[in-house]
N, CA, C and O of each residue as an XYZ file, in Angstrom:
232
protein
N     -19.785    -16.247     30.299
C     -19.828    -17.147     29.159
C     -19.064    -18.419     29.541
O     -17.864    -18.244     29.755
N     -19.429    -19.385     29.638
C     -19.122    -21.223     29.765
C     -18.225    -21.416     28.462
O     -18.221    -20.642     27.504
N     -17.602    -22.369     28.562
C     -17.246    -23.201     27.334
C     -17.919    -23.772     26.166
O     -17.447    -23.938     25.041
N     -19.074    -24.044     26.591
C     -20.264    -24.331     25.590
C     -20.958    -23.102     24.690
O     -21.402    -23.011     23.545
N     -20.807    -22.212     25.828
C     -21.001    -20.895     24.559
C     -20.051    -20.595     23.895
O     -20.321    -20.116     22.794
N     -19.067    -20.694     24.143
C     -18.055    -20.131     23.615
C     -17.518    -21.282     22.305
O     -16.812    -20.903     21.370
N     -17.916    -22.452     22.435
C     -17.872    -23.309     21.242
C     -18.475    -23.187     20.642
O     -17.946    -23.023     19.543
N     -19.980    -23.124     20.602
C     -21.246    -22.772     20.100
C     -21.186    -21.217     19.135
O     -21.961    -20.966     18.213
N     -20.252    -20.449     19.542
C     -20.672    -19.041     18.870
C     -19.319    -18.176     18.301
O     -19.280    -17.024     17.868
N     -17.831    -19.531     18.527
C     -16.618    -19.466     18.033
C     -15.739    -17.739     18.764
O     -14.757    -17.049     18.490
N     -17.042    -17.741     19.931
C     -15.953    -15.700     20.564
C     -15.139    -16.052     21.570
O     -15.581    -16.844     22.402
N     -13.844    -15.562     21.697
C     -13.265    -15.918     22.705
C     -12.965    -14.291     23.198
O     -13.142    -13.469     22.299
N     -12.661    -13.908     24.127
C     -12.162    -12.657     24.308
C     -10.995    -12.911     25.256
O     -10.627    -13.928     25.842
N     -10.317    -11.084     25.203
C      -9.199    -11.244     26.107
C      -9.530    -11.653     27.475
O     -10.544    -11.347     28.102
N      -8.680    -12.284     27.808
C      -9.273    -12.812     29.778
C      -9.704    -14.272     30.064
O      -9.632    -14.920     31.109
N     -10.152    -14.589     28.895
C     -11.094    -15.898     28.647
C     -10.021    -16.986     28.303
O      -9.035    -16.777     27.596
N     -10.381    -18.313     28.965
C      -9.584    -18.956     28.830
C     -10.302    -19.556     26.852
O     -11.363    -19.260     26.303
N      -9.478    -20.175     26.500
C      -9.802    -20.853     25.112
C      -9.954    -21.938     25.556
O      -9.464    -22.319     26.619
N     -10.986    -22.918     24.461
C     -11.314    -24.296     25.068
C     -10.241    -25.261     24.147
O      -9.901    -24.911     23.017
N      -9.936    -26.049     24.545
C      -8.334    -27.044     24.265
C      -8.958    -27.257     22.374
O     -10.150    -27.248     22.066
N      -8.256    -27.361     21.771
C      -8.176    -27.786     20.381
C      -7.128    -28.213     19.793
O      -6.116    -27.666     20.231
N      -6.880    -29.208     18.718
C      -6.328    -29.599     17.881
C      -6.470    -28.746     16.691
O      -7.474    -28.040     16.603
N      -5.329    -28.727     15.509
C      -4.926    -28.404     14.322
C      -4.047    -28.122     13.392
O      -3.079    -27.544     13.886
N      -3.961    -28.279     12.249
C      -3.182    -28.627     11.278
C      -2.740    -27.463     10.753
O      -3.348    -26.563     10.174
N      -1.572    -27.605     11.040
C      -0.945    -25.867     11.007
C       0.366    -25.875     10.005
O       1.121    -26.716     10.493
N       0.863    -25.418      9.040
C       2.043    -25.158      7.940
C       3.529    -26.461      8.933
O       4.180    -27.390      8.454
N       3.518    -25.972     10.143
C       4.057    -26.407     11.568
C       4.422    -27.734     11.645
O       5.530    -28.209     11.896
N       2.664    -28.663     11.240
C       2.667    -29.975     11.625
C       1.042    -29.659     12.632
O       0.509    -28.563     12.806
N       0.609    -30.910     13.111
C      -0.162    -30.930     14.142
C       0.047    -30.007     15.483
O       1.192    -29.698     15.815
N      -1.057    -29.588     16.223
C      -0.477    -28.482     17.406
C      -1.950    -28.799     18.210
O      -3.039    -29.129     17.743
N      -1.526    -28.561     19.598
C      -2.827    -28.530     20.587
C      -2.675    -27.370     21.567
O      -1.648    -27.232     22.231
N      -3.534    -26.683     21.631
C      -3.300    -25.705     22.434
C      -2.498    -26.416     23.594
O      -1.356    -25.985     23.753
N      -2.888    -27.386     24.387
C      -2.307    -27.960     25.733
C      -0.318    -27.773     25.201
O       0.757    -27.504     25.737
N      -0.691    -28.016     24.281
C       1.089    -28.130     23.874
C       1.950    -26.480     24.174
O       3.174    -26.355     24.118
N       1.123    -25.516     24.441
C       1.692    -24.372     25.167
C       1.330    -23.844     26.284
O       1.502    -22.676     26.631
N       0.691    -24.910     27.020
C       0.220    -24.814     28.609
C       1.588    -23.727     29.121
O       2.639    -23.715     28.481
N       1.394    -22.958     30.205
C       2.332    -22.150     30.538
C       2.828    -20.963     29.750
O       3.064    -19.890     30.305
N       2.993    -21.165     28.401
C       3.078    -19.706     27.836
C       2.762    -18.956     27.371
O       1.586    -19.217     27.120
N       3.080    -17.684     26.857
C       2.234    -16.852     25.817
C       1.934    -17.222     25.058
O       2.773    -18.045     24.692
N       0.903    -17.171     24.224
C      -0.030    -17.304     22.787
C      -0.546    -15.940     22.398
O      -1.122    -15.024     22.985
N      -0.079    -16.184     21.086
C      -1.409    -15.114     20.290
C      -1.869    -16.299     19.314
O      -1.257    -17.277     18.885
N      -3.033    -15.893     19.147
C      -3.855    -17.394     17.931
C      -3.930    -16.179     17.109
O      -4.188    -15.059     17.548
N      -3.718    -16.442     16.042
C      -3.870    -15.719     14.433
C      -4.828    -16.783     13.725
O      -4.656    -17.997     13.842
N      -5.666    -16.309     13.116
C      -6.724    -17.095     12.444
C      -7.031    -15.635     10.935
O      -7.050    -14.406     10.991
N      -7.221    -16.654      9.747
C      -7.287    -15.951      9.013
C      -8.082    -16.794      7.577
O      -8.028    -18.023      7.558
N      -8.657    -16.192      6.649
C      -9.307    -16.974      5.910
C      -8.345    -17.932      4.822
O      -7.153    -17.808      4.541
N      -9.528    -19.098      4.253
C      -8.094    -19.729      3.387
C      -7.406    -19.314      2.537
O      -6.267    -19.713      2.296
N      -8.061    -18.364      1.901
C      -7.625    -17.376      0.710
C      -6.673    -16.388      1.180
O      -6.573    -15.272      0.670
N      -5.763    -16.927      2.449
C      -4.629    -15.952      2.565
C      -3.319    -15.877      1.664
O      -3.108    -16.972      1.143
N      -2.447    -14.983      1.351
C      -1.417    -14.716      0.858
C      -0.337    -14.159      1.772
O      -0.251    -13.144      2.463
N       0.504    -15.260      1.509
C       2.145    -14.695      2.779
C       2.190    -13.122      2.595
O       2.174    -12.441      3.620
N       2.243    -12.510      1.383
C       2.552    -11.301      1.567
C       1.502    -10.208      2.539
O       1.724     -9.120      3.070
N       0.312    -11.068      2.469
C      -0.934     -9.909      3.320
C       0.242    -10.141      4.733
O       0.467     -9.103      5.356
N       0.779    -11.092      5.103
C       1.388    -10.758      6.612
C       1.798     -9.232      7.134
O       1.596     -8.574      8.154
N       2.422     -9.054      5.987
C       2.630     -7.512      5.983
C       2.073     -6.603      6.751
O       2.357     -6.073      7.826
N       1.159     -6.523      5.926
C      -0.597     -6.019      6.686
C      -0.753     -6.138      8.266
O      -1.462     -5.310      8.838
N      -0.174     -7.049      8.923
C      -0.556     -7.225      9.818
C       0.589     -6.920     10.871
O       0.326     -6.801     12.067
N       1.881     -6.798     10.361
C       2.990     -6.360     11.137
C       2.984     -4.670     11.755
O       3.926     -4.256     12.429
């Protein structure tokens, strides 16, 4: 899978690099490049989230 598929069909899997993005995060602005070198986990979740579902996920 290319970068173009992988924009095209929003799957990234483990192993796979992610293609660079911008976004507007609680944070401020963020670019992936802005953690070149370290660990990431990307959490993505719908807008209708609630702080307490975090829970859920711990």
């Amino acid at each position: 899978m290319n970068n173009y598929e992988i924009m095209m069909n929003g799957i990234v899997t483990i192993g796979e690099y992610a293609p660079e993005f911008e976004a507007t995060t609680t944070m401020g602005n963020v670019k992936l490049s802005d953690y070149k070198g370290k660990w990431l986990v990307l959490f993505s979740h719908p807008r209708r989230f609630y702080p307490r579902k975090v829970l859920i996920f711990g």
